[in-house]
C-alpha positions as CSV (number, residue, x, y, z in Angstrom):
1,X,-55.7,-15.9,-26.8
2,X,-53.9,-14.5,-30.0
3,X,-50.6,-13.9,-30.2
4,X,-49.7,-10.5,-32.6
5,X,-46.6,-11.0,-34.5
6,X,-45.1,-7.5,-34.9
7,X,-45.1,-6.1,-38.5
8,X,-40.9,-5.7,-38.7
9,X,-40.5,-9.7,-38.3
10,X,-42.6,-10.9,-41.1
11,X,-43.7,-14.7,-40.2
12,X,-43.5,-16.6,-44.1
13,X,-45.7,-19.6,-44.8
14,X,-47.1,-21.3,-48.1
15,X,-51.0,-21.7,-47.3
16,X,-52.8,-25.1,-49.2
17,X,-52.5,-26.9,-51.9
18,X,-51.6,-24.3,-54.3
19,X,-48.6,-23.2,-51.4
20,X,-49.6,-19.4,-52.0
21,X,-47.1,-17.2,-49.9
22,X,-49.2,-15.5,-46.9
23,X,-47.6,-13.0,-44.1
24,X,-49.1,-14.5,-40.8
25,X,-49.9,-11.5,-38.7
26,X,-51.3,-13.5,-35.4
27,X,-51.0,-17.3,-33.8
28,X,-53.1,-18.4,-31.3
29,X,-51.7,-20.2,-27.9
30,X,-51.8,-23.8,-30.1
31,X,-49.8,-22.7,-33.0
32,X,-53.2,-22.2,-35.3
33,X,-52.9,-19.1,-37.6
34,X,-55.5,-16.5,-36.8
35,X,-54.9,-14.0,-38.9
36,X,-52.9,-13.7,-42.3
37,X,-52.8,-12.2,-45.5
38,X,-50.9,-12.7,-49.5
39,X,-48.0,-11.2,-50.0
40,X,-49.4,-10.0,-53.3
41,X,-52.2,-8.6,-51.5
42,X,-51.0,-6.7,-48.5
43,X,-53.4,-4.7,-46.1
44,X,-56.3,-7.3,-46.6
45,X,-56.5,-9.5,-43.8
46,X,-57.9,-13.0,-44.2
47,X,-58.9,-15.1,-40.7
48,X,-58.8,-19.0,-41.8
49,X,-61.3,-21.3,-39.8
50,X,-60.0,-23.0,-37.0
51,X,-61.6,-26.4,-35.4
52,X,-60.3,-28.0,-32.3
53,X,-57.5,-25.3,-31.9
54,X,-56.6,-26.0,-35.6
55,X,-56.6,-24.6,-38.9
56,X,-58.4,-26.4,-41.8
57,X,-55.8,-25.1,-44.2
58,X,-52.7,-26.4,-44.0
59,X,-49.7,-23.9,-43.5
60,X,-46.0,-24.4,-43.8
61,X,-44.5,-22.6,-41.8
62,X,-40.9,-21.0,-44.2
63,X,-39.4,-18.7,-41.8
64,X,-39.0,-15.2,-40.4
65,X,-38.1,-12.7,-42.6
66,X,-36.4,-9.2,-41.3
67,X,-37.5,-5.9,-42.5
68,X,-34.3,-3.9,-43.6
69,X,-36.4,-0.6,-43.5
């Protein structure tokens, strides 16, 4: 099951090596992102691979971030 994160709490991580900044948009039940996409590229939605209830890609996890609008 996937868990939606609404869109005015935005869920920050850095993604890989390179720590780009994604939006997570959905979790599943074991904490793997489903869903996510760069800040620099809103609207486009990426799904990363997930194995074993993980993701491949490492994500760090930076924090909520409140929409003031």
């Amino acid at each position: 099951m996937v868990v939606h994160i609404h869109r005015d709490k935005t869920l920050l991580a850095h993604m890989g090596k390179k720590k780009e900044l994604v939006r997570i948009l959905s979790i599943t039940e074991t904490g793997a992102v489903a869903h996510y996409e760069l800040v620099d590229e809103p609207g486009v939605v990426y799904m990363p691979l997930i194995v074993n209830g993980r993701n491949i890609e490492e994500f760090k996890i930076l924090g909520e971030q409140l929409s003031l609008f």
